[in-house]
C-alpha positions in Angstrom: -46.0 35.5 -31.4 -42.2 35.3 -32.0 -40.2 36.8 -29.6 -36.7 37.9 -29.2 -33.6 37.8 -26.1 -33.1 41.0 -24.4 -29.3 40.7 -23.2 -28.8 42.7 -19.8 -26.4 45.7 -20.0 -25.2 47.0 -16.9 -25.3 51.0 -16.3 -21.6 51.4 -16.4 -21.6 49.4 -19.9 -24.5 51.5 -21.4 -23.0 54.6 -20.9 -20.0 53.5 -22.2 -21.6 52.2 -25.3 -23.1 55.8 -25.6 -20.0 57.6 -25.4 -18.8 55.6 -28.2 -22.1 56.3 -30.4 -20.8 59.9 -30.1 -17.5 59.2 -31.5 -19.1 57.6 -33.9 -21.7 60.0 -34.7 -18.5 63.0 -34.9 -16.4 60.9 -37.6 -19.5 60.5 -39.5 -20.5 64.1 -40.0 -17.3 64.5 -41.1 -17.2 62.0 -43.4 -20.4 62.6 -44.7 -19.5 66.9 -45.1 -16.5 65.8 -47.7 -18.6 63.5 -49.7 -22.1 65.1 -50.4 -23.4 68.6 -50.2 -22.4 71.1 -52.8 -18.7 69.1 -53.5 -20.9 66.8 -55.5 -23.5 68.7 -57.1 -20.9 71.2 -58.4 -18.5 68.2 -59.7 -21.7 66.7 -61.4 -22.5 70.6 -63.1 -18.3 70.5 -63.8 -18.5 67.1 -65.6 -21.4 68.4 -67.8 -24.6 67.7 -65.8 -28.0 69.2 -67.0 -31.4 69.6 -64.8 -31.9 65.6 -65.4 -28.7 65.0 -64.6 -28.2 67.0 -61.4 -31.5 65.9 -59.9 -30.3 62.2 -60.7 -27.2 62.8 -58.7 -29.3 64.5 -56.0 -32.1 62.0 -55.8 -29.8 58.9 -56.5 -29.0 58.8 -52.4 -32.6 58.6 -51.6 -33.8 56.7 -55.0 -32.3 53.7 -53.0 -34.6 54.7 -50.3 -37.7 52.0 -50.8 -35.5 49.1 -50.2 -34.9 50.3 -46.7 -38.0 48.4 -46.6 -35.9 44.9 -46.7 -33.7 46.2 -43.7 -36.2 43.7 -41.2 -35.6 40.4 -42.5 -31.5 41.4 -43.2 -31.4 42.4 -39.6 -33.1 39.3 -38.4 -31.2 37.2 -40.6 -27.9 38.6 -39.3 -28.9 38.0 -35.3 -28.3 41.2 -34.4 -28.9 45.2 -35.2 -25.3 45.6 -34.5 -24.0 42.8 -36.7 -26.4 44.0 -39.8 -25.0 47.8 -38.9 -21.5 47.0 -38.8 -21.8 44.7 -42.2 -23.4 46.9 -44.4 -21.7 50.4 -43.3 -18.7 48.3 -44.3 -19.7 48.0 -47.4 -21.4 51.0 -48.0 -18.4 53.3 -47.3 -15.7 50.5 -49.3 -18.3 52.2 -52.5 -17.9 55.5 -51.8 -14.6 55.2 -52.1 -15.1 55.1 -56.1 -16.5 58.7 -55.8 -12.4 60.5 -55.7 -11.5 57.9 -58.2 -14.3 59.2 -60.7 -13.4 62.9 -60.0 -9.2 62.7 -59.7 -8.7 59.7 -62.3 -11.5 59.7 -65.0 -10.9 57.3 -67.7 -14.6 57.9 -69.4 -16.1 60.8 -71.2 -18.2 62.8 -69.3 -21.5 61.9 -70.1 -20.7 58.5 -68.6 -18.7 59.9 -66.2 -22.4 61.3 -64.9 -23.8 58.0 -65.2 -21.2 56.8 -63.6 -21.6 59.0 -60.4 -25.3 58.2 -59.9 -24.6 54.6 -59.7 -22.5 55.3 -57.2 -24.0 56.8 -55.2 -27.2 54.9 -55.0 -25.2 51.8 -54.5 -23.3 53.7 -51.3 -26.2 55.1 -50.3 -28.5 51.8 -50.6 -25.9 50.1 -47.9 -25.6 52.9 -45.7 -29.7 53.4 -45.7 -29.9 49.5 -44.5 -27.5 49.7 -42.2 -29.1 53.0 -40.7 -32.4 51.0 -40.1 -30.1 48.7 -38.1 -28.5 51.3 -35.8 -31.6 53.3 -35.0 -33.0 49.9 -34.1 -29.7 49.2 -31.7 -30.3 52.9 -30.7 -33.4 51.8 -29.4 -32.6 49.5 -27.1 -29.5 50.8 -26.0 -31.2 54.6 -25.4 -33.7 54.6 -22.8 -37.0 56.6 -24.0 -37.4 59.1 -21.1 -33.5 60.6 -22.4 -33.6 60.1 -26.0 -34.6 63.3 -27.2 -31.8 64.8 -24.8 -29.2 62.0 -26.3 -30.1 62.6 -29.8 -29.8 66.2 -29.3 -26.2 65.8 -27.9 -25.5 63.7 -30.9 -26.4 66.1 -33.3 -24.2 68.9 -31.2 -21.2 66.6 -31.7 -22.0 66.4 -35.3 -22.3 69.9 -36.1 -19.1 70.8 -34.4 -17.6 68.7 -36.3 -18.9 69.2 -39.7 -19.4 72.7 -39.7 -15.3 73.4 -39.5 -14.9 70.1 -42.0 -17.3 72.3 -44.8 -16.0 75.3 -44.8 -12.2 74.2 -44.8 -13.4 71.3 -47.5 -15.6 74.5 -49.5 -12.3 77.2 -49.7 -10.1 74.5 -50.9 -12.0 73.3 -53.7 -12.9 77.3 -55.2 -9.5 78.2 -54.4 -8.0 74.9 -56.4 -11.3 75.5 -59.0 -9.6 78.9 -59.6 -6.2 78.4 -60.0 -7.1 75.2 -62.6 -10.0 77.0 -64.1 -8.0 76.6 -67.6 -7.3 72.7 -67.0 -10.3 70.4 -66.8 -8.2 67.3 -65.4 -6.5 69.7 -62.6 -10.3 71.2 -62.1 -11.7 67.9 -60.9 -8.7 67.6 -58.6 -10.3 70.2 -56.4 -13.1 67.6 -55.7 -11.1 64.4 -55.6 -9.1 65.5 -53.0 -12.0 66.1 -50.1 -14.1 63.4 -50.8 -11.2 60.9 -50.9 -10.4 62.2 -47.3 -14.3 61.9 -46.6 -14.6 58.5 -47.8 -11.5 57.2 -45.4 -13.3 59.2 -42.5 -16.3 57.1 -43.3 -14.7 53.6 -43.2 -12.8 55.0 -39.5 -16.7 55.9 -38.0 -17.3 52.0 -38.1 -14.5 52.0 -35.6 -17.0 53.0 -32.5 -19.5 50.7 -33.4 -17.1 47.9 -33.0 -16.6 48.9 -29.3 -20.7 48.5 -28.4 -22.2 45.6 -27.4 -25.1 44.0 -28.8 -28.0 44.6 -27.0 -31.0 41.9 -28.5 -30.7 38.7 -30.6 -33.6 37.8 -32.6 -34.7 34.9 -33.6 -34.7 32.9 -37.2 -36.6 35.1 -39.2 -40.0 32.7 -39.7 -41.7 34.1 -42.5 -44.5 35.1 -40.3 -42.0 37.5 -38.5 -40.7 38.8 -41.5 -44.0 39.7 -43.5 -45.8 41.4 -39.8 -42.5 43.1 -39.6 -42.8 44.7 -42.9 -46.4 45.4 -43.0 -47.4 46.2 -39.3 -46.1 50.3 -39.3 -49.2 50.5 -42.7 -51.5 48.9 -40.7 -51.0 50.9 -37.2 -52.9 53.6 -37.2 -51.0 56.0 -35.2 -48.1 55.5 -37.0 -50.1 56.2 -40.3 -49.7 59.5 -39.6 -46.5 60.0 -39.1 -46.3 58.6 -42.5 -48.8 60.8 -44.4 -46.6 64.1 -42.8 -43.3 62.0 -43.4 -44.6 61.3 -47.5 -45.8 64.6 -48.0 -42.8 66.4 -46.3 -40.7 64.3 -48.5 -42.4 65.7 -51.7 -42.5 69.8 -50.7 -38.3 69.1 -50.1 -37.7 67.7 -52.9 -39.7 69.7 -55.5 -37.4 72.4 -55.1 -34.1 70.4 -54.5 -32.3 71.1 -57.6 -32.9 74.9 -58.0 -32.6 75.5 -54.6 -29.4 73.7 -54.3 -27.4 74.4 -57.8 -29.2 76.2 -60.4 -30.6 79.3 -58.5 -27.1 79.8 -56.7 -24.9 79.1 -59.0 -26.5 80.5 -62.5 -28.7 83.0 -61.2 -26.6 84.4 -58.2 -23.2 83.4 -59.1 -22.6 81.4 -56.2 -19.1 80.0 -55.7 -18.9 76.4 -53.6 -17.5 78.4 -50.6 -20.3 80.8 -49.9 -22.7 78.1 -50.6 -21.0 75.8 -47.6 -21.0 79.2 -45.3 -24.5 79.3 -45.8 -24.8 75.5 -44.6 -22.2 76.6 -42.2 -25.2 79.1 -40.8 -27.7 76.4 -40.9 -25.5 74.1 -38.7 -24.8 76.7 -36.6 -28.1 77.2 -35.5 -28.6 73.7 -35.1 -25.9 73.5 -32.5 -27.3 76.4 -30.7 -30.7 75.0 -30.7 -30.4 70.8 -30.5 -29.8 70.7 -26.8 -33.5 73.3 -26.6 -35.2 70.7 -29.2 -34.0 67.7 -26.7 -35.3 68.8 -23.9 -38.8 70.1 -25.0 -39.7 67.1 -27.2 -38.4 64.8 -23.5 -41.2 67.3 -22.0 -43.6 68.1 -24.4 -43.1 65.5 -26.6 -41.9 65.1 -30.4 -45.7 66.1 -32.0 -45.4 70.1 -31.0 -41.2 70.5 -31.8 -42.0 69.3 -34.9 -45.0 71.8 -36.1 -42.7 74.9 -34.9 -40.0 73.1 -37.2 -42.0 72.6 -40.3 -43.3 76.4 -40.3 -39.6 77.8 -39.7 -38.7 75.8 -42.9 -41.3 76.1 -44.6 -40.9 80.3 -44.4 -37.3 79.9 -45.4 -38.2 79.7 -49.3 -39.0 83.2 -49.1 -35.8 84.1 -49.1 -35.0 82.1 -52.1 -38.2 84.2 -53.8 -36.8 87.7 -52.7 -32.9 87.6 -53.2 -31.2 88.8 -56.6 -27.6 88.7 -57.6 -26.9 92.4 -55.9 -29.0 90.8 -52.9 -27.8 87.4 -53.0 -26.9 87.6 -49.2 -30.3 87.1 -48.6 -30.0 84.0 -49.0 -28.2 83.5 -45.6 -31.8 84.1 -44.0 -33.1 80.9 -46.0 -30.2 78.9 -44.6 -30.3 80.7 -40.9 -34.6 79.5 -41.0 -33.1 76.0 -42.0 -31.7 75.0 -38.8 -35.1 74.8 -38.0 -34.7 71.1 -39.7 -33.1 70.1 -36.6 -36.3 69.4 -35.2 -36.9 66.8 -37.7 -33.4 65.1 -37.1 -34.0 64.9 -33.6 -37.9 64.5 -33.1 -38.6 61.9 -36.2 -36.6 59.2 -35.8 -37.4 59.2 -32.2 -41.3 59.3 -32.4 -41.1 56.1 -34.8 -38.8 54.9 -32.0 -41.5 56.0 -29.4 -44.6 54.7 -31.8 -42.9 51.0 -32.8 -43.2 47.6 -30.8 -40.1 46.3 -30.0 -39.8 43.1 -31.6 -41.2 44.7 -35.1 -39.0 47.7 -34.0 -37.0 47.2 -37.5 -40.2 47.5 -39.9 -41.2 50.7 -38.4 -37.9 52.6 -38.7 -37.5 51.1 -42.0 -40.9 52.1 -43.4 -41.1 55.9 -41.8 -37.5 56.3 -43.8 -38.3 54.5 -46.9 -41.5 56.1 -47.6 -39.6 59.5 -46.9 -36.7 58.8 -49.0 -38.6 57.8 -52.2 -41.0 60.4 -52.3 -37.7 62.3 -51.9 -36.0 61.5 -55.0 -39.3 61.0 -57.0 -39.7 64.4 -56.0 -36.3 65.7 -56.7 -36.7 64.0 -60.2 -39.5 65.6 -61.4 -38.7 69.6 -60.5 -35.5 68.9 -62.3 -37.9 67.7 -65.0 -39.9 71.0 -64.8 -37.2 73.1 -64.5 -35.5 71.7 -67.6 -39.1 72.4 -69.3 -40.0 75.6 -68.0 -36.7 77.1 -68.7 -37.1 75.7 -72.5 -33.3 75.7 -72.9 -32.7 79.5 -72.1 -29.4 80.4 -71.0 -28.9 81.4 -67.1 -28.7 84.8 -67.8 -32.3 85.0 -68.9 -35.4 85.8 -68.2 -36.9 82.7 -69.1 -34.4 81.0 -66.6 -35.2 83.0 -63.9 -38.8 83.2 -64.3 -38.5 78.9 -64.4 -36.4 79.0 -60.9 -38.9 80.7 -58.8 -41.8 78.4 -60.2 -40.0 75.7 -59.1 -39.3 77.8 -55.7 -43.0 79.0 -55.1 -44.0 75.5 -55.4 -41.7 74.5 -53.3 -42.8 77.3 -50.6 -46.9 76.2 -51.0 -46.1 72.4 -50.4 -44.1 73.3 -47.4 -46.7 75.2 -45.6 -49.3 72.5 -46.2 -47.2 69.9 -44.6 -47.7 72.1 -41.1 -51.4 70.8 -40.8 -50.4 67.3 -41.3 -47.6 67.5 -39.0 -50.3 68.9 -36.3 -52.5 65.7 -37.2 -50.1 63.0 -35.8 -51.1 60.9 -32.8 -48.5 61.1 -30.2 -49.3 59.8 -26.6 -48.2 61.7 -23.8 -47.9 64.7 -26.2 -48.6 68.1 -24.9 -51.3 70.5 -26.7 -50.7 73.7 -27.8 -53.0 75.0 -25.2 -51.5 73.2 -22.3 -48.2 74.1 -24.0 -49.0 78.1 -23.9 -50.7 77.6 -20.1 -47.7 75.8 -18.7 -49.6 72.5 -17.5 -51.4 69.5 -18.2 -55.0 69.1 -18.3 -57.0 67.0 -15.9 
């Protein structure tokens, strides 16, 4: 079997190489707040996007999703994880610097302008996908497994303080510039060019940190051997099947809904301005702060299995909110987003079961499988409810009944797919994972 070099990292060296997969981490979600979210979707609805449309430019990031499932032999090919993650970031972020370019300096009609924007965006996203596969794999070896729950949870505190400010600064400024221009369609744009070319420098700056951590295993000439096991052995393992199945299905019940959810119901039906919209994320992340460090420690404890069922149903139950609110209601809708920090159980607990359930030296397959699988049943997903919803509402206007009747369809659906994915997040094959019985009786069984 092919093996690859360890190289030795003394304590002093590791931590340091942590600290620096913070600052890393904190320019990110800044970068990433400024250049997707509701900045986009509501500059794809300004340039003249219709349910296809918007669900393109919402499913485009994770349409590019499948060929994460390349990642392995680009990684091998390249020596190191660190090497492929520092390449293709590059690369990736160089793209979405074309995104304020489109919005502040459009030199195509609109309908292209669209088109434009997708491609875009799966491009960016294709690069940064592959390169993620690459740093989760270099997080693997530099995190060791009895802390990574705890380190991933401090991550994703550092990213949330920083991205919660960065949306709702980035959200005011574009409704207050979207006001003021509401008469000029070129000054309109503006109020999107402006963030997301700020976001996309941010971007290009996070790949400064990854610059100051060392490289932690070479592998070796990809054989073909090495290559096809790598890419096949997370669908053969049956453990890790599992994870899959919840991952897929998980996957769909997002997406279903992503487009009403997101852009139609709060913007047509409720009136929603980009500002409440990013307070309402705002609440979300919030919540995640409060409760990462909580997540970190009990899936370190418990394990990832358990964290993750209590997630599911807390997201799962948020829908209702969607169901329930009307426009003299709409701040119900800030109960939806407050259940949605559940999510950060999934950030945390995911990536590190595949980390927990992967062999080393295939290490790159299995990341790149659990999040390739998940991404493309994301935007097939995302596709097809903006499909429905463009046939249920039969060309309606927003302010009728048709419309409204087609939005919580889409959102019921949405809300039943959800809850089934609970079960199948129960089914998944953890080792050392607590049960819910030992769980509630405070100790392990015999």
């Amino acid at each position: 079997m092919a093996r690859s070099d360890t190289s030795p990292i003394v304590p002093h060296a590791r931590r340091r190489a942590l600290a620096w997969g913070h600052v890393n981490g904190g320019l990110w979600a800044a970068g990433n707040a400024l250049t997707t979210g509701s900045l986009v979707s509501y500059l794809a609805r300004d340039l003249g996007a219709a349910g296809l449309g918007l669900s393109l430019v919402l499913a485009a990031p994770n349409l590019a999703g499948l060929l994460r499932l390349v990642a392995p032999p680009i990684i091998y090919r390249l020596g190191t994880a660190r090497r492929a993650a520092i390449g293709l970031f590059g690369v990736s972020y160089l793209l979405i610097v074309g995104l304020p370019i489109l919005a502040g300096f459009p030199i195509v009609e609109r309908t292209r302008a669209v088109s434009l924007m997708i491609g875009l965006l799966f491009a960016h996203q294709l690069f940064e996908y592959l390169a993620t596969v690459a740093l989760w794999t270099w997080w693997g070896d530099l995190v060791p497994e009895q802390v990574r729950g705890r380190y991933f949870a401090r991550r994703q505190r550092i990213q949330l303080a920083v991205a919660i400010p960065t949306l709702l600064a980035s959200g005011y400024f574009a409704d207050i510039w979207r006001a003021a221009a509401a008469d000029d369609p070129q000054r309109l744009l503006m109020a999107y060019a402006v963030p997301t070319g700020i976001g996309a420098v941010v971007l290009l700056a996070s790949i400064i940190p990854l610059l100051r951590m060392p490289a932690t295993r070479s592998y070796p000439r990809p054989e073909a051997a090495l290559t096809l096991r790598a890419m096949t052995m997370p669908f053969a393992d049956r453990r890790f099947r599992g994870l899959l199945v919840f991952r897929g299905w998980f996957s769909l019940a997002n997406g279903i809904s992503q487009v009403v959810q997101n852009v139609f119901f709060p913007k047509e039906v409720l009136g929603l301005g980009v500002a409440p919209l990013a307070a309402m994320r705002v609440t979300t992340q919030v919540g995640q702060f409060a409760g990462a460090r909580t997540v970190g420690e009990l899936s370190d404890r418990f394990g990832n299995r358990p964290v993750i069922v209590a997630g599911q149903l807390g997201v799962s139950l948020a829908l209702v909110f969607f169901l329930v609110a009307r426009p003299e209601t709409w701040w119900l809708l800030f109960g939806a987003w407050a259940l949605f920090a559940a999510y950060v159980a999934h950030n945390i607990c995911l990536p590190n079961l595949a980390l927990k359930l992967s062999s080393e030296i295939e290490r790159p397959g299995y990341v790149a499988a659990a999040e390739a699988i998940a991404s493309m049943l994301h935007a097939v997903s995302t596709v097809a409810g903006g499909l429905a919803f463009d046939y249920l509402r039969a060309e309606s206007p927003p302010s009728s009944a048709e419309f409204y009747r087609a939005c919580l369809i889409i959102l019921g659906l949405g809300f039943a797919m959800r809850m089934l994915a609970v079960p199948l997040a129960a089914a998944i094959q953890e080792p050392g994972a607590w049960t819910w019985r030992e769980i509630i009786a405070g100790r392990r069984g015999p």
